[in-house]
C-alpha positions in Angstrom: -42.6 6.9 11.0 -40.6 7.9 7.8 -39.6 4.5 6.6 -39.2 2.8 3.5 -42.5 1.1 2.8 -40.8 -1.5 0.2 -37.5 -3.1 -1.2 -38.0 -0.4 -3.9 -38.1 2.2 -1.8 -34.3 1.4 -1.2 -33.4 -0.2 -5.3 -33.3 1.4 -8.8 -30.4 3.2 -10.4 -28.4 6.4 -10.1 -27.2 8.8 -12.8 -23.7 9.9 -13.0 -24.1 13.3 -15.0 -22.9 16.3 -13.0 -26.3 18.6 -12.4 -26.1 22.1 -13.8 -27.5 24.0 -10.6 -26.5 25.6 -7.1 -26.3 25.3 -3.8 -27.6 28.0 -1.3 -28.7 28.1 2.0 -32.6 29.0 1.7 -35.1 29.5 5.1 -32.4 27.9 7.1 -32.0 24.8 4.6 -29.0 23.7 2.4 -31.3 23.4 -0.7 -30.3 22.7 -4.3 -31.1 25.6 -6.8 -32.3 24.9 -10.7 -32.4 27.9 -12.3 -34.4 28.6 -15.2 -32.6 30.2 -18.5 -35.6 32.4 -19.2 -37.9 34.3 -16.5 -39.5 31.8 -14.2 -43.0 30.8 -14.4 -43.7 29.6 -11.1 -41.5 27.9 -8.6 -41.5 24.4 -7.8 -39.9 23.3 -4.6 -39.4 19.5 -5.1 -39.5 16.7 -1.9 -36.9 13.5 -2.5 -37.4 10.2 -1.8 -35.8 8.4 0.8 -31.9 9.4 -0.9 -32.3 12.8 0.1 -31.3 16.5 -2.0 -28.2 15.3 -2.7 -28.2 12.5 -4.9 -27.5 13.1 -8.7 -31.4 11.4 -9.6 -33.2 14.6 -7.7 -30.7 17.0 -8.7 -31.1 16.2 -12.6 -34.9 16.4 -12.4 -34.9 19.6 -10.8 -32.3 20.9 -13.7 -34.7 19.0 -16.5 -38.0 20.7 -14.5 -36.5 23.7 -14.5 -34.5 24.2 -18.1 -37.2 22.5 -20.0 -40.9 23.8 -18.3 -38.6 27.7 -17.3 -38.9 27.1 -13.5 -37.1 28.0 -10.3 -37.0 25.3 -8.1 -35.5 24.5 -5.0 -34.4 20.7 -3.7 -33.9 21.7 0.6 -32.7 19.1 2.9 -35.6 18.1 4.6 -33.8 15.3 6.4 -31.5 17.8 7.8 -28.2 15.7 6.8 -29.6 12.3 7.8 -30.6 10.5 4.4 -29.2 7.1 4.2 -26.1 6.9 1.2 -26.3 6.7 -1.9 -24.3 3.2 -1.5 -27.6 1.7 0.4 -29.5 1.4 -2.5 -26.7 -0.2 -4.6 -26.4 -3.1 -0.7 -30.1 -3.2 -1.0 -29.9 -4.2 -4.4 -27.4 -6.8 -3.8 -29.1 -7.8 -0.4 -33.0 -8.3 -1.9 -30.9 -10.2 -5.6 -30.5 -14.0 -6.3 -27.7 -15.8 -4.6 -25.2 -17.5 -7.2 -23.3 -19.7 -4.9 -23.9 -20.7 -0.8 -21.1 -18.2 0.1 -22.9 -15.5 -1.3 -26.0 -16.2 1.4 -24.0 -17.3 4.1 -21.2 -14.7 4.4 -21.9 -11.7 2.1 -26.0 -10.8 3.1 -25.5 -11.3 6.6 -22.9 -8.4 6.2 -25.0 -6.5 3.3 -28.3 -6.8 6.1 -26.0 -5.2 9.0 -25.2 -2.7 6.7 -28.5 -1.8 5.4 -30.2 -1.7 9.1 -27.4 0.4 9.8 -28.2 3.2 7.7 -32.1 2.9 7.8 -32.5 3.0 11.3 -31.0 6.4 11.9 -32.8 7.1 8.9 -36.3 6.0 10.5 -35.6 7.5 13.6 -34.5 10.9 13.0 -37.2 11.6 10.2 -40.2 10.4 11.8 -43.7 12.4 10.7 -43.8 14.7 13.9 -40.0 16.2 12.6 -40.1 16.1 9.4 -43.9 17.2 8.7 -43.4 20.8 10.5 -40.3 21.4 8.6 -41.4 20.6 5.2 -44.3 23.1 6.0 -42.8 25.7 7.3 -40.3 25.7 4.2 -43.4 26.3 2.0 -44.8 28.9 3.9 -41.6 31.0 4.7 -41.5 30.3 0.2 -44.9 32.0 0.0 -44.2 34.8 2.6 -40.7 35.5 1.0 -40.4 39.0 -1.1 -38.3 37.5 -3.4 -40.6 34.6 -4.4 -44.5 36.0 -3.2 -45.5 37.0 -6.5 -44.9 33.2 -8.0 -47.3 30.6 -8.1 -46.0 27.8 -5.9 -46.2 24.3 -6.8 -44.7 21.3 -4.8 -43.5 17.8 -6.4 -42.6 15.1 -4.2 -41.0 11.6 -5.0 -42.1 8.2 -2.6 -41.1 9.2 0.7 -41.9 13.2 0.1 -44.7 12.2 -2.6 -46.5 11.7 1.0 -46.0 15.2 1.9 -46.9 16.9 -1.5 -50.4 15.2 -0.6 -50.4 16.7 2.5 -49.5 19.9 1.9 -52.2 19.8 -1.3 -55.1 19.4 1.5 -54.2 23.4 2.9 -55.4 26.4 1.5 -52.6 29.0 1.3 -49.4 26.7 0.8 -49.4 25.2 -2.6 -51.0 26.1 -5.8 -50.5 22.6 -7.3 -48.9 19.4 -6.8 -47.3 16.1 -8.3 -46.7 13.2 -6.3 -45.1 10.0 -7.7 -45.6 7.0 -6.1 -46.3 8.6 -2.8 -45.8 6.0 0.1 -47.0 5.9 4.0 -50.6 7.2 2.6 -53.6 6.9 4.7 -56.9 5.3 2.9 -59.4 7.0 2.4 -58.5 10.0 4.6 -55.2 11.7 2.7 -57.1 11.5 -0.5 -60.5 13.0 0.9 -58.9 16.4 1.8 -57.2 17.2 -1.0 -58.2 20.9 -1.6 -55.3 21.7 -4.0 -54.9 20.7 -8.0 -53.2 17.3 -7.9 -51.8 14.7 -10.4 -50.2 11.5 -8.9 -48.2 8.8 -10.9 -48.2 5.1 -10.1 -46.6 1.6 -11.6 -49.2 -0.9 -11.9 -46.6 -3.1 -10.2 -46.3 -0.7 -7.2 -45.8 -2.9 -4.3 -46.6 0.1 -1.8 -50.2 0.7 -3.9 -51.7 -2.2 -5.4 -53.9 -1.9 -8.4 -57.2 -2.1 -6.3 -56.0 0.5 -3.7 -55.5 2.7 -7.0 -58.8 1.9 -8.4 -60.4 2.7 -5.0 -58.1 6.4 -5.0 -59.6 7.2 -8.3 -63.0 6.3 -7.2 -62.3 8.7 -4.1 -61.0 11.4 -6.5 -63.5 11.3 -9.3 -66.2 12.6 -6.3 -64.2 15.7 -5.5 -66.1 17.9 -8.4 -64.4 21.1 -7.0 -60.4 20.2 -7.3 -58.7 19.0 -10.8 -57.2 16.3 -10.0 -55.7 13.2 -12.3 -54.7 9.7 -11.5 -52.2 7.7 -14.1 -51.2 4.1 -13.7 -48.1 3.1 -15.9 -47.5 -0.1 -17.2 -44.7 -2.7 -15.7 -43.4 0.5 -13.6 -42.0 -0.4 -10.1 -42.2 1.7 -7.1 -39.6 4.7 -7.4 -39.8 4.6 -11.4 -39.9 8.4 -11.8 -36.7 8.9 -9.7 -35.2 5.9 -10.2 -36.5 4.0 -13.7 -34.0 1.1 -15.1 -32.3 2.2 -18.0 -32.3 -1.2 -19.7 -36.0 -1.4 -19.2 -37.7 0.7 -22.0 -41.0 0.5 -20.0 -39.8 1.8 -17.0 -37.9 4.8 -19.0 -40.8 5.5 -21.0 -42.8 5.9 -17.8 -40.3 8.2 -16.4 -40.1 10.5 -19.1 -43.8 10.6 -19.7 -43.9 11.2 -15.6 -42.1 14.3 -15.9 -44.2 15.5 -18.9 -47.2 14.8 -16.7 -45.5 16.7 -13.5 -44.9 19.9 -15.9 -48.1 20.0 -17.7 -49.5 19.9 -13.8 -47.3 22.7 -12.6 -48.3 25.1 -15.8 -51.2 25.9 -12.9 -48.5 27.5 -11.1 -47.3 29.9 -14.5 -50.1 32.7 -13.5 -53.1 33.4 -12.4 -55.4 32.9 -15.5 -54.2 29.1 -16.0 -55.5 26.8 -14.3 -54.9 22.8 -13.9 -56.5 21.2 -17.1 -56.0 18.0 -16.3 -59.1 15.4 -16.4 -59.4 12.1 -14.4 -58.1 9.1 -16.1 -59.3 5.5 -15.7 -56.3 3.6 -14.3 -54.8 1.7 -16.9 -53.8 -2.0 -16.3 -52.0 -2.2 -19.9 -52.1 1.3 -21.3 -50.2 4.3 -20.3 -52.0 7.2 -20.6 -51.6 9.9 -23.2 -49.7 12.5 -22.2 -48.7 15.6 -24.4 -45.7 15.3 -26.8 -43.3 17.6 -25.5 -39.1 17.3 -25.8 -37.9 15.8 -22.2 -34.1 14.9 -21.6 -34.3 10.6 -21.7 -33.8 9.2 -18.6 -31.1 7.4 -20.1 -28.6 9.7 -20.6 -25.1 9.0 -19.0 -26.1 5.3 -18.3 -22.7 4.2 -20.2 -21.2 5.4 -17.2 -23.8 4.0 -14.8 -22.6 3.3 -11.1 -22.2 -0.4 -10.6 -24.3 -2.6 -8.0 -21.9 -2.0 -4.8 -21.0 -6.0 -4.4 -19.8 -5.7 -8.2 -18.1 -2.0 -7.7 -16.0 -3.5 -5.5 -15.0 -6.8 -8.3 -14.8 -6.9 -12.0 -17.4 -9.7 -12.4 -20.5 -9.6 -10.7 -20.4 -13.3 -9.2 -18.5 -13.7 -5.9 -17.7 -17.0 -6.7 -16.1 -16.4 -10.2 -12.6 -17.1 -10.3 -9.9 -14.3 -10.1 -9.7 -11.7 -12.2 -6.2 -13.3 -13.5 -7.9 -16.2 -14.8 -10.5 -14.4 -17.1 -10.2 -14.3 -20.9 -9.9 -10.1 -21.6 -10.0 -8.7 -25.4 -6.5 -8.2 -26.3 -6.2 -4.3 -26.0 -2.6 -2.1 -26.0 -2.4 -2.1 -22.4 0.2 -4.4 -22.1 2.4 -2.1 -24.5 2.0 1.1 -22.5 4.1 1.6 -19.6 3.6 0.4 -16.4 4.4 3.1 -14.5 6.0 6.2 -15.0 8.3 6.8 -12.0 12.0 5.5 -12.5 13.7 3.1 -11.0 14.8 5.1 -8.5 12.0 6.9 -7.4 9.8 3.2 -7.3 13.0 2.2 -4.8 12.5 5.6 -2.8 8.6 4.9 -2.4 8.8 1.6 -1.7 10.9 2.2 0.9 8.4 4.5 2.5 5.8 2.5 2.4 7.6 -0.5 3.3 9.0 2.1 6.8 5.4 2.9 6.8 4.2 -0.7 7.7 6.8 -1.2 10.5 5.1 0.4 13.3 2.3 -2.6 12.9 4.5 -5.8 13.5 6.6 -3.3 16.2 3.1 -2.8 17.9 2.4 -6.9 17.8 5.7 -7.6 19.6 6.6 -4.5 21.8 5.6 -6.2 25.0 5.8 -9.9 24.3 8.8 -9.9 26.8 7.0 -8.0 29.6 3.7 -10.0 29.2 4.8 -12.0 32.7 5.4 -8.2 34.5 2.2 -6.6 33.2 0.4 -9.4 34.5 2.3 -8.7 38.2 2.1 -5.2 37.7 -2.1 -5.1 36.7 -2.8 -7.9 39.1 -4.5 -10.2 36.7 -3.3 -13.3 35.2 -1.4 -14.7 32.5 -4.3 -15.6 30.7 -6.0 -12.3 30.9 -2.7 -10.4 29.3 -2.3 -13.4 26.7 -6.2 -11.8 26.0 -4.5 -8.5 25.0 -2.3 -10.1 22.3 -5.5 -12.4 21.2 -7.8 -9.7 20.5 -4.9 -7.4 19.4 -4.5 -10.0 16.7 -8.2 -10.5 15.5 -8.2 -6.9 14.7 -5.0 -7.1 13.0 -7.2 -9.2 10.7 -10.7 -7.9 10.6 -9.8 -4.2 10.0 -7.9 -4.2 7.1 -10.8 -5.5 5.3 -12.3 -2.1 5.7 -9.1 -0.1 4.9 -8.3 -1.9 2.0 -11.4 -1.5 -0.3 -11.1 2.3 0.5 -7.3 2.3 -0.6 -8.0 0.2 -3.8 -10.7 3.2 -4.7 -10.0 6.2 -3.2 -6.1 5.9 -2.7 -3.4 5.1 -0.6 -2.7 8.3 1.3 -6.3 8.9 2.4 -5.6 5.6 3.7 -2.8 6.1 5.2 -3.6 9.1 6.9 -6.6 7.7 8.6 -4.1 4.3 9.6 -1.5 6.5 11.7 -4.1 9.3 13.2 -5.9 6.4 14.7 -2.8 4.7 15.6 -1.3 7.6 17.4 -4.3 8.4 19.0 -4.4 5.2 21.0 -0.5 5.1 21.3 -1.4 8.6 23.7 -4.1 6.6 25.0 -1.7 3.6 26.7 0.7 5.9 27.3 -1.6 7.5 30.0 -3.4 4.5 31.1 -2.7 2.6 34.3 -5.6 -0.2 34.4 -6.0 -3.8 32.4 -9.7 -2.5 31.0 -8.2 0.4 29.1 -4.9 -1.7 28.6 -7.1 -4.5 26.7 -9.4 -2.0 24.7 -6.5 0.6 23.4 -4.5 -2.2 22.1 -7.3 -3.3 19.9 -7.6 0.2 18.7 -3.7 0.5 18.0 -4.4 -2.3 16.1 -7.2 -0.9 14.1 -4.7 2.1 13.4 -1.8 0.0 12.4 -2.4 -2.9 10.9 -3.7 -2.1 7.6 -0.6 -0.8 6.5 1.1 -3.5 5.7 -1.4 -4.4 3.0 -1.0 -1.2 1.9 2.6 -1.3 1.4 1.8 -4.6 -1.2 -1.1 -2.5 -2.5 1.7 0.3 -3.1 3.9 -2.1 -4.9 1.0 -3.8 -6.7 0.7 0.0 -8.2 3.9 0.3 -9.8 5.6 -2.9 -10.4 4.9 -5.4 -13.0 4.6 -9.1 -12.2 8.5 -10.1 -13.5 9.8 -7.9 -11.4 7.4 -8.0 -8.2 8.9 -10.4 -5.8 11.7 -8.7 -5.5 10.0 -5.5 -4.7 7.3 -6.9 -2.1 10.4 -8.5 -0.5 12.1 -5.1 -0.1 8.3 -4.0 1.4 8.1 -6.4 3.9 11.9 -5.4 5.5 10.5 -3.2 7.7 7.4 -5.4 8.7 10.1 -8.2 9.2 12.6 -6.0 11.5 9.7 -4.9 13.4 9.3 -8.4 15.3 12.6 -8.3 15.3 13.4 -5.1 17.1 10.3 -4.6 19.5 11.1 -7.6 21.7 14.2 -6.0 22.2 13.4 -2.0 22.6 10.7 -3.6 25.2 12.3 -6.2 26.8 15.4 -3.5 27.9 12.2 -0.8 29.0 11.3 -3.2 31.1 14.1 -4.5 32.7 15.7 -0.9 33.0 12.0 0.1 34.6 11.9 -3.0 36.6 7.6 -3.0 35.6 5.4 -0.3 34.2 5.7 2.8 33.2 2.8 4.1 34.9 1.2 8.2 35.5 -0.5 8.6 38.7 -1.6 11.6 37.3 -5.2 11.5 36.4 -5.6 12.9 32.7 -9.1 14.2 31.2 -10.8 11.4 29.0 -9.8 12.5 25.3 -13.6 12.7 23.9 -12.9 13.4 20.3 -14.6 11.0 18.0 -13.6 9.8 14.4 -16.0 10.3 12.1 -15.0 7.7 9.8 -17.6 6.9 7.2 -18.3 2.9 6.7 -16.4 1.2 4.0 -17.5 -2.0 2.4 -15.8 -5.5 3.7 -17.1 -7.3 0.8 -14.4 -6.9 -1.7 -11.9 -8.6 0.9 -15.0 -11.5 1.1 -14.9 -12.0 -1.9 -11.2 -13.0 -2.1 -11.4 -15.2 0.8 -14.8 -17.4 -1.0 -12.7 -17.5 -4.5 -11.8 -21.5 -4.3 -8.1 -21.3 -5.8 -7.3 -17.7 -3.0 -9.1 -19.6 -0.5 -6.3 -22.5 -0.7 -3.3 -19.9 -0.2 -4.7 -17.9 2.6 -5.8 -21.2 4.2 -1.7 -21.9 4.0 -0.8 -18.4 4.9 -3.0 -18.7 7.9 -1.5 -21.6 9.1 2.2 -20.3 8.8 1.3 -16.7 10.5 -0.2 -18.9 13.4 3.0 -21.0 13.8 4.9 -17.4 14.1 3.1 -16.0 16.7 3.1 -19.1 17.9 6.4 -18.9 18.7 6.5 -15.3 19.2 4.1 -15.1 21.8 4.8 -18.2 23.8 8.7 -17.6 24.0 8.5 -15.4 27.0 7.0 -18.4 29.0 8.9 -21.3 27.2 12.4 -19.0 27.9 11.3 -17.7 31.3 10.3 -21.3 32.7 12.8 -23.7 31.0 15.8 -21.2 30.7 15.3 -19.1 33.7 15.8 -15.8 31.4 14.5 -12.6 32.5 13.3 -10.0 30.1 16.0 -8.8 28.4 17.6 -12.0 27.8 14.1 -13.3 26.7 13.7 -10.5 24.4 17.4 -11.5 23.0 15.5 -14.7 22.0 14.1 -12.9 18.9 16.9 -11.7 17.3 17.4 -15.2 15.3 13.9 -15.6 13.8 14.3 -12.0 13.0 17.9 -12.4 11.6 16.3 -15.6 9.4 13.4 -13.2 8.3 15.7 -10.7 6.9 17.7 -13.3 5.2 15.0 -14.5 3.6 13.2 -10.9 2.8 17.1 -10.5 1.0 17.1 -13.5 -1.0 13.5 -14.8 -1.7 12.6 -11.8 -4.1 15.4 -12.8 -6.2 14.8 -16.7 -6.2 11.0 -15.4 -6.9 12.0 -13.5 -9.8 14.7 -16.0 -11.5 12.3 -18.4 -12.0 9.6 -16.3 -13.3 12.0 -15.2 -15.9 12.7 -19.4 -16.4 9.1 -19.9 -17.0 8.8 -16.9 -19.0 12.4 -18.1 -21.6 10.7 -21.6 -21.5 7.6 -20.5 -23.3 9.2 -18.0 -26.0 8.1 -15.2 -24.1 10.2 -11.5 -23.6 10.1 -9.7 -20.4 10.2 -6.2 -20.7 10.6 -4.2 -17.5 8.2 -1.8 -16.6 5.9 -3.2 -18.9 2.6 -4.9 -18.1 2.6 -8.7 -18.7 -0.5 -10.8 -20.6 -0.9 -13.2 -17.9 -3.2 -15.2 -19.7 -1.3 -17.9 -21.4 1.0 -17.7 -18.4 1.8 -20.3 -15.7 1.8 -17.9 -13.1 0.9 -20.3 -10.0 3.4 -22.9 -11.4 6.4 -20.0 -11.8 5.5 -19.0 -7.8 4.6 -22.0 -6.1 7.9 -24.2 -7.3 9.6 -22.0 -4.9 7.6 -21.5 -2.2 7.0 -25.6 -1.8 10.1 -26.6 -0.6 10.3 -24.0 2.0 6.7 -24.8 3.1 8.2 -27.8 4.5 10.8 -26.5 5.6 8.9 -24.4 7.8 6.8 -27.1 9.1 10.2 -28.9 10.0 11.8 -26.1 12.0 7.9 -25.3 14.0 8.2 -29.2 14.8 11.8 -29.1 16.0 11.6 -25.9 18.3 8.4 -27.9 19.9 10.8 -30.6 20.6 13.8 -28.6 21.5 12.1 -26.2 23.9 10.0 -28.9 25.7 13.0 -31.4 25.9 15.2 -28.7 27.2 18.0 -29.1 25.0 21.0 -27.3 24.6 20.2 -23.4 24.2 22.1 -23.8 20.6 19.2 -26.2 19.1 16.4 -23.6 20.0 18.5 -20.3 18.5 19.2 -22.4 15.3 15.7 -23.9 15.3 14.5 -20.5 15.4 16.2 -18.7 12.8 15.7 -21.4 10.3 11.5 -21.4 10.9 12.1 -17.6 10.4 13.5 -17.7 7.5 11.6 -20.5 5.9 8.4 -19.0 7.2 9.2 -15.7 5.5 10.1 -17.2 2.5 6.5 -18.9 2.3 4.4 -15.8 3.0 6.7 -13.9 0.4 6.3 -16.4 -2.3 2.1 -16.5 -1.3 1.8 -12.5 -1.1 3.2 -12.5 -4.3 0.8 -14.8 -6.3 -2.4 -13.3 -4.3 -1.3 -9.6 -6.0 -0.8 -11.5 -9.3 -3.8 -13.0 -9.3 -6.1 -9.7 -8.1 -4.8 -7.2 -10.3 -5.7 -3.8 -9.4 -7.1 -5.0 -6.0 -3.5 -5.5 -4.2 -4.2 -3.9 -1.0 -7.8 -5.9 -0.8 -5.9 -9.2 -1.8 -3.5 -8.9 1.0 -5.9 -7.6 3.5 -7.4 -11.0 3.2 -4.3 -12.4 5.0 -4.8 -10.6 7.8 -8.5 -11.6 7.8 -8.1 -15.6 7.5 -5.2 -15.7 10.3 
């Protein structure tokens, strides 16, 4: 099989320059193109490691290869589309590294090791030898037979998992002229080396964990007896496996070895230039300390770009690199003119305008929670299963509500809200057409989870939305306003769905078979960890615990009311739904007048301390009590809230009057609210420029 033989088959680093070349569809392959500036002296058709054609690495050597030595050469897509992502090496890195804290190696490599077998075994199992070999061949050949290209030598390079191949393809007569493999993996001892027939130079680390420094000795022993081929072996000092694709820019050994690499793999391909040159390359000892002369020729450096560098993947998603470092609000930064520059530049009017979309955008996920909680007792008659099994559907509706926005929300914090959002509602709507046709509890029970996929991560992308364009003095007012529609939402559902189901008396069901919708959603697989990360930081860890705990009281009470009202009150659904409208009406109250209260005392703190607020500027939070300026607000109604959960327990169970419970209710509402408003606004204070992720990790701990 094609697999990686080593961790470093899978670690190293990537270049972020923009290669220079084309792509073209060549022999029936997407191939990369490196043309040369001058007329070509051969063509070189190079063979990736494990990353495939695409990755900048490859792309840039073929551009060096062929601008610097006057090649053509062609990078194809052997794997035929299925090279694990880039973003595998940068999990792999983080997955095989030392483990700062316990949370680290309890709940991020667990989730780094999924992700890893995830994209290596499609990998290993659609590029096994018996695919891949024949395709790599034929390319070459249809090279040689082409009109176009016959008349140029042909020489073949190939990098770990294709350095394999080059081998191969140097022990047939009539394919390759010449060949450079770097540390070649999967090779066969003594056999692959015995048939070379073909001019070959190989490159090795003397720290290669696929090739150890006797299995190289016992290679050049093998290749100093074949008198009749030029071949040459050289062993580079402190080089790891993948070095030549792959070197560490902060390791000046492992550079030097690169570039020296690529001087050996274009004094080797000069054999391909014409007929009257040949390979003059002699057999070198392998050097345990010494890297072998090669000839002094100008080669880009490897480093080049590296200020740029893409980050580890477990840091690209946080600014420090430790998951257990505290948030990013608490840092020292170097005073820089950030804070004097504009926030954002929309006017007031237009930040009003969009966060009343978004915050109409997130009401469809809180309407989708609560749409049925009056008709949970008819679906139950009406499916033939129990009340526990229907309870199941709001259970595991919930646990999505929290696990996908995880996902969502590192893609929104990078790519953008819109991409985002677009994904959010075509999911949602798909499985909105989905219940709408099914008549069964199996389909009931698995769309609702995937409405909730759809749905819920847009309420942490309305906060992510305001965490975009509103400064911290003037935020709680604003992720107030966004969570109206979120708060109306519980508010209205019960309601809309409690009169469908008393006007349909059960169900709405077609009889009428519909053909199974087949499409699938090819979604590619975002990183967690940045959500994981907030919920292991110690001081975040203590809010969401407390957020948590009040979102369990609400639904709670939201999803046990249609019992509680139905049993003690004798209500049937509509009058049950009518049950909601107080905790709503106190959630609106409190959405209305928390913002405010939030942003008076911010302003308090900020007059206390000497210090001017400026809207629409960005505040130095450092020397700020920002916890102390939102959590003497949100205290009091904590226990509130606790009060009014205790006294509807009481009220309900003792039977009292229906007054107590409808007072009860809206006064847990609005305390409730409150609470989460003042908590969702500290969590976007403290993660600046990771809004969406912070919230998301509300809907994760609950």
């Amino acid at each position: 099989m094609a697999a990686p033989s080593c961790k470093n088959c899978l670690t190293g680093y990537m270049k972020t320059e923009k290669p220079t070349g084309t792509v073209s569809t060549i022999h029936g392959l997407n191939t990369y193109v490196a043309t040369p500036p001058n007329t070509p002296k051969g063509l070189i058709v190079m063979i990736p490691d494990i990353f495939g054609w695409e990755t900048n690495n490859s792309r840039l050597l073929a551009d060096a290869l062929s601008q610097d030595g006057d090649y053509l050469v062609y990078l194809p897509d052997f794997m035929n589309g299925t090279a694990p992502p880039p973003g595998t090496m940068e999990t792999m890195d983080a997955l095989l590294g030392p483990s700062p804290s316990w949370a680290t190696t309890v709940f991020y490599k667990p989730v780094w090791a999924v992700k890893f077998a995830g994209a290596a075994i499609p990998f290993i199992a659609r590029n096994r030898d018996a695919v891949v070999r024949p395709r790599i061949f034929d390319f070459h050949r249809a090279v040689r037979a082409d009109p176009a290209t016959k008349d140029l030598k042909l020489g073949s390079t190939g990098y770990c998992w294709g350095g394999k191949y080059t081998i191969h393809l140097c022990q047939e007569d009539g394919i390759v002229d010449a060949g450079f493999a770097a540390h070649p993996s999967k090779m066969a001892f003594p056999e692959d080396w015995n048939k070379i027939v073909k001019p070959l130079a190989v490159a090795i680390g003397d720290v290669d964990m696929v090739i150890g420094i006797e299995d190289v000795r016992k290679i050049e022993g093998v290749l100093r007896e074949k008198k009749d081929v030029e071949t040459e072996l050289r062993v580079y000092e402190g080089a790891k496996h993948g070095f030549a694709v792959r070197a560490d820019p902060k390791d000046e050994g492992q550079t030097k070895s690169a570039v020296e690499s690529i001087v050996v793999m274009a004094n080797t391909n000069e054999g391909v230039a014409g007929p009257e040159k040949g390979v003059d390359v002699a057999p070198t000892e392998p050097q345990n300390k010494d890297v072998a002369a090669v000839d002094n020729k100008e080669i880009p450096s490897l480093n080049e770009g590296h200020d740029s560098e893409i980050p580890s993947e477990a840091a690209a998603q946080t600014a420090g690199d430790d998951p257990t470092s505290e948030p990013p609000s608490e840092r020292p930064v170097e005073p820089t003119d950030e804070y004097s520059r504009a926030y954002s530049v929309f006017t007031v009017t237009q930040k009003k305008m969009i966060v009343t979309t978004a915050s109409l955008a997130s009401l469809f996920s809180p309407m989708a929670t609560a749409i049925y909680y009056p008709s949970l007792t008819t679906m139950a008659k009406d499916l033939h299963v129990s009340d526990a099994k229907i309870n199941l559907t709001v259970t595991l509706f919930l646990v999505i509500q929290g696990i996908a926005p995880a996902f969502f929300a590192d893609i929104a914090d990078r790519a953008g809200r819109r991409p985002v959002y677009a994904m959010c509602y075509l999911i949602f709507n798909a499985a909105n057409i989905g219940l709408a046709l099914q008549n069964n509890y199996t389909a009931l029970l698995i769309l609702r989870m995937v409405q909730s996929a759809g749905s819920s991560s847009t309420v942490s992308l309305a906060n992510g939305v305001v965490g975009d364009i509103i400064t911290s003095a003037e935020r709680g007012t604003y992720i107030a306003f966004a969570s109206l529609a979120g708060i109306f939402g519980p508010m209205i559902a019960p309601v809309l769905g409690g009169a469908i189901a008393q006007a349909k008396k059960g169900l709405v069901v077609d009889e009428v078979k519909q053909e199974e919708i087949r499409k699938k959603y090819r979604i590619g697989f975002p990183n967690p960890l940045a959500t994981l990360r907030v919920v292991t930081d110690r001081a975040t860890a203590i809010i969401l615990i407390c957020t948590g705990v009040g979102i369990g009281c609400f639904y709670a009470i939201s999803t046990g009311a249609a019992t509680i009202f139905s049993k003690h009150y004798n209500f049937n659904p509509l009058q049950i739904s009518l049950m909601f409208i107080p905790i709503g009406a106190g959630s609106v109250l409190s959405a209305l007048t928390s913002g405010r209260l939030i942003d008076w005392n911010y302003r308090r703190h900020a007059h206390r301390l000497g210090i001017t607020v400026v809207k629409n500027k960005r505040q130095d939070l450092r020397n700020f009590p920002i916890e102390t300026a939102r959590l003497q607000v949100g205290f009091p109604m904590l226990f509130l809230a606790g009060a009014a959960v205790l006294s509807y327990g009481w009220a309900v169970h003792a039977g009292a009057q229906l007054a107590a419970p409808i007072i009860v209710l809206f006064v847990a509402g609005f305390a409730l609210t409150f609470t989460f408003q003042v908590l969702n606004v500290l969590l976007v204070d403290m993660w600046p420029g990771q809004a969406a992720v912070a919230t998301s990790a509300n809907n994760l701990v609950r």
